[in-house]
C-alpha positions, 0 to 999 in steps of 0.5 A: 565510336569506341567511346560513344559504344563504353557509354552506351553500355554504362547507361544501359548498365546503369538503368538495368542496375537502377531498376533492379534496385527499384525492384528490389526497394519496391520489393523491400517496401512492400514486405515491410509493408505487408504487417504494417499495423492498421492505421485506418483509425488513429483515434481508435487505437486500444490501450490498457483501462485505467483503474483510479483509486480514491481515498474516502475524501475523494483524493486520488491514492493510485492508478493503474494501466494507463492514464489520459488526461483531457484531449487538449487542441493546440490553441487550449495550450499556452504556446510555451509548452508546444514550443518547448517539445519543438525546441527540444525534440524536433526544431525543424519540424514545420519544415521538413516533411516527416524525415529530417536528413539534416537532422540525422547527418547531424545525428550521425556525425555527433555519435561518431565524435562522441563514441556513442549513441548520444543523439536520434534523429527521429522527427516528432511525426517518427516518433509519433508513428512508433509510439502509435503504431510499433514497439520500441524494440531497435531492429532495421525492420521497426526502423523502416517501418516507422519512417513508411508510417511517419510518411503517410502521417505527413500526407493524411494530416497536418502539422499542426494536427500532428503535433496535436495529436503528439502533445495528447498521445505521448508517455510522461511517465508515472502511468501519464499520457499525454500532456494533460494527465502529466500536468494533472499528476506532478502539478495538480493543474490542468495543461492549459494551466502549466507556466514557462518552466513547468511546460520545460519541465515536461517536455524534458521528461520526453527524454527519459520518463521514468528516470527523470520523473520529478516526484522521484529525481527532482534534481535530475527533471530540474536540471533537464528542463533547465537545459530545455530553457535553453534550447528554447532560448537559442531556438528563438521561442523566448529570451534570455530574461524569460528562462532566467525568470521561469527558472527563479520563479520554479514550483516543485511537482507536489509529492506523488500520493500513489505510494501512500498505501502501496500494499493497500491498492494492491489488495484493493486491485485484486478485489476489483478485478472480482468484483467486476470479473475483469477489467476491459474498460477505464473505471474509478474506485472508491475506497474506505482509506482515509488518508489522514489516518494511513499517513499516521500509521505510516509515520508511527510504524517507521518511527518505532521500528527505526527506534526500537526494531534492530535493538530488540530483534523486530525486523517488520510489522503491520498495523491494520485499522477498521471503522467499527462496520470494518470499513479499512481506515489504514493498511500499512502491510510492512515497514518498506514497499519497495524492498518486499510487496508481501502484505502481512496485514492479509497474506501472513498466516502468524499465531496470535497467542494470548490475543486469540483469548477473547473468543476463548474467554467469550466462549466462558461467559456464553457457557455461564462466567461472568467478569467476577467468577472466581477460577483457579490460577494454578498449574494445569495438564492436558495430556503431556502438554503443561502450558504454564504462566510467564515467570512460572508465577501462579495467584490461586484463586482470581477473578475471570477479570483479572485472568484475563487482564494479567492473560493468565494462561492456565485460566485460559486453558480451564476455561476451554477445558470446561466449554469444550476446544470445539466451543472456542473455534466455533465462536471465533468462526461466528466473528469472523476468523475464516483460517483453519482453527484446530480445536484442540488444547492450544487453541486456549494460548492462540496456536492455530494461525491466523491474518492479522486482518481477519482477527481485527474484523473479529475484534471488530464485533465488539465495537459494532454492538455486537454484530459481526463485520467483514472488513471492506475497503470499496464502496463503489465503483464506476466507470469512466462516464459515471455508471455505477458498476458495484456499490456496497451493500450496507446491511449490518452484519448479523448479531453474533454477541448479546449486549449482556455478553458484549459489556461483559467483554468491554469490562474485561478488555478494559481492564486490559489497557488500564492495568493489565499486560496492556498499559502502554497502549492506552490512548487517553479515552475509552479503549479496551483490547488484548496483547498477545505473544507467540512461543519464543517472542515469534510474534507479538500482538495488540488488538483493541477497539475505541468507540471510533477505531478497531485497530490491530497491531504485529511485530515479528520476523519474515522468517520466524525468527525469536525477537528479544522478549518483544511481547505484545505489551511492548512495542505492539502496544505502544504502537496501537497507542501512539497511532489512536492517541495521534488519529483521535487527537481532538475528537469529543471522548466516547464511552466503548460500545456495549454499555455496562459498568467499566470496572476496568477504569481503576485496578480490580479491589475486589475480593478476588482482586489482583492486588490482593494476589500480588500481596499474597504471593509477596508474603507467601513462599511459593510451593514447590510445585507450583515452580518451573521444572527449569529455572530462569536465568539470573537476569530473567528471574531478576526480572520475572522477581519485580512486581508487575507495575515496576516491569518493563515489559510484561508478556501475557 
């Protein structure tokens, strides 16, 4: 009796203690249960909108937010890739319903032999339920929840549903969802598509989506999906003979085109977003960038940097080049994306120096000039300011062509002397120049600072008949059923340079590449443009237009630090050269725009003419006063002392 009354209490005990755990399980449950999501909807759920960029031959450049691709059922797939998410991710799901215990027994005794947590034990439905419904954060709460969450998937849906929904839902990386879009992105191909080792290769990035993305890691997604061909193989889904054959018969994931113009996408997001006050819903925009030409500039800038940049002090440069209605054709805003996203294409604020001289010297042939006026080339004063000549060389009396060709400073002082500083800012604001322009002396020798896209949109009215052009780089913009949400508008910009004027200047400019401080920049057609170079080699520009390209070209230092002597002559020509010479390759040869006789096309032999100058100041001792208050060092004067056809570099 004593035994039967222990019993008693122990049973009696025990169901106390049982239901009180149930009270409190119940309890627990419910809490967590409170701020569950709402899961009444699945197919509802919200994400970020996608914006696809596409270049103008419609090829995708980038996207942003997230990307699905088309929901696929399970029998559009080719049963290879459903087979291999199971065998990698969850070889038990058909048999267990929602939590797989053996599956985390086993889970737990590898982490406790290994030290470390080297496996989960999530099922494909736990997974799911947090990739839908909860964040990733690692908390006993999250943990509780997804289990609850994978249990009433398992009840609402089948499996078959819910491996569909998986395959449609899950992150790939790259911005990818779901199977189809991953597809898309790394193969060019939709899921239904995909072959034995592609389908492993993308159920590999399951593990780790942005560390073993093929287009960044190709020997780490191969080794992966290498491995999911053999769990595939001990799981029963193919033989020993099919992994070894999809492993011999592998494609590489094609080169990933979201970085071909990084700081171009990122200029052409922020436009978006104004354009459409917002982003609330998936759209597709498309831009001007031709990809032929952006992939040269890119190649034609890291390859005169590599050569020539630490040698002569040039730690970045940009390139920019417009269509003649501004239309962007290639933005390339620094030598590398990845270590500084600052586009100096837009956001650098530089000085032009002598490249500003074309607003100045337009200004002169509005006031009366013509390319065959004949203006001092002496030392000048404005105020205390006395800009001088590079080398402290003066030619006496010269042609306004030859001013500008050979960027004579003094000239360019004398002409701003005689139309006024105001003159010259409000001809560069006609073309385009938007930055804040102090109309006083130096505005002749570019001192006011400005972006290397506005000033190119400026030169671009001289290649646009005339007329002024805002540089542009969308066309249109749809949504995700084809709406136009915004396109264009195509009207030409207003008349800004008379014809006479405008073949004045392509006489001029000319005569720049052909014999002027801008020889290396010549691209073996028409071209016409300016160099340009800031105090103490800060900056070095060339801005220049063909019949077809307006294209500008910087090199400097982030932190204005002097280069060694890299004038706008040297290395910015030879770039603007090389990437028209490459991007023009094969099309028919075009006179410039605007007409007018090119007398740039051999050297000056007017009466005024350069050579004659050259000869004179040869034979002729130079005054006393026309010299430099200090005297060039040795070598500088060893170089400043050859004439300018046998210099290396040649500053303007």
């Amino acid at each position: 009796m004593r035994a039967a009354g222990l019993l008693r209490r122990v049973v009696t005990w025990g169901l106390v203690a049982a239901i009180w755990c149930g009270v409190v399980l119940s309890g627990v449950l419910a809490w967590y249960a409170y701020d569950l999501p709402d899961i009444g909807e699945i197919e509802k759920l919200t994400r970020r909108p996608n914006v696809t960029l596409l270049a103008a031959d419609g090829t995708r450049l980038a996207s942003f937010g997230d990307r699905f691709g088309a929901t696929r059922g399970l029998r559009e797939l080719p049963p290879h890739l459903p087979h291999a998410v199971i065998a990698v991710e969850d070889r038990r799901f058909y048999d267990h319903g929602g939590i797989d215990f053996r599956g985390l027994l086993r889970a737990m005794y590898v982490n406790i032999r290994d030290g470390r947590i080297s496996q989960g034990g999530s099922t494909l439905t736990q997974q799911l339920a947090k990739n839908l419904f909860l964040t990733s954060e690692r908390t006993l709460k999250r943990k509780i929840q997804e289990v609850m969450l994978a249990y009433w998937l398992e009840h609402r849906l089948t499996k078959d549903q819910i491996l569909t929904i998986y395959l449609n839902r899950v992150y790939l990386g790259a911005g990818t969802y779901g199977v189809d879009a991953a597809a898309r992105h790394y193969y060019g191909k939709p899921a239904t598509r995909v072959s034995l080792y592609e389908a492993a290769l993308l159920a590999g990035l399951l593990k780790a989506p942005s560390r073993l993305n093929p287009t960044r890691d190709p020997a780490g997604a191969d080794q992966r999906a290498v491995l999911v061909l053999q769990t595939m193989v001990e799981a029963g889904f193919i033989t020993r003979d099919e992994a070894d054959a999809a492993v011999a018969q592998k494609t590489a994931a094609r080169a990933a085109r979201d970085d071909i113009a990084p700081y171009f996408a990122d200029w052409i997001l922020a436009q978006v977003r104004d354009y459409l006050g917002g982003i609330d819903e998936d759209v597709r925009v498309v831009t001007t960038l031709d990809p032929s030409a952006q992939t040269v500039a890119r190649q034609e800038l890291a390859r005169i940097l590599d050569e020539e940049g630490a040698a002569r002090g040039a730690g970045q440069a940009a390139l920019v080049s417009l269509a003649p209605d501004g239309a962007v054709r290639a933005l390339v805003g620094g030598r590398d994306y990845g270590d500084s996203q600052f586009n100096r294409v837009t956001q650098a604020l530089r000085q032009p120096g002598s490249a500003f001289k074309a607003f100045v010297y337009l200004a002169g042939l509005e006031a009366g000039l013509t390319p065959d006026s004949q203006v001092k080339d002496a030392p000048v004063r404005v105020g205390k300011w006395a800009p001088g000549n590079y080398g402290g060389r003066y030619y006496g009396e010269v042609t306004l062509r030859e001013s500008f060709a050979r960027s004579m400073n003094s000239v360019a002082v004398r002409v701003t002397q005689k139309v006024g500083p105001k003159t010259v800012a409000a001809t560069a604001r006609r073309l385009g120049i938007s930055s804040e322009l102090r109309p006083t002396g130096g505005i002749a020798l570019g001192a006011s600072e400005v972006t290397l896209l506005e000033l190119t949109g400026a030169y671009a009215a001289f290649a646009n008949q005339g007329r002024r052009v805002t540089p542009y780089g969308i066309t249109e913009i749809r949504d995700a059923q084809g709406q136009l949400l915004f396109q264009r508008d195509r009207t030409p910009g207003d008349t800004v340079v008379s014809a006479g004027h405008l073949a004045q200047m392509a006489n001029m400019m000319s005569a720049t590449v052909v014999w002027g401080t801008g020889k290396a920049a010549q691209p073996g057609r028409a071209a016409a443009g300016k160099t340009g170079t800031s105090q103490d080699f800060r900056d070095a520009w060339f801005v220049g237009y063909t019949a077809e390209l307006v294209t500008g070209v910087w090199f400097g230092n982030d932190d204005g630090a002097p280069m060694q002597k890299v004038t706008g002559g040297s290395l910015p020509a030879r770039l603007w050269g090389r990437f028209m010479k490459r991007n023009l390759d094969g099309l028919p040869q075009r006179p410039l725009p605007g007409g007018g006789e090119l007398v740039a096309q051999s050297q000056d032999d007017s009466i005024g003419g350069f050579i004659g100058r050259i000869l004179k100041g040869l034979t002729a001792e130079k005054p006393a006063a026309q010299r430099p208050a200090k005297p060039a060092a040795p070598a500088a004067r060893q170089q400043d002392d050859k004439p300018f056809w046998k210099r290396e570099d040649q500053r303007d």
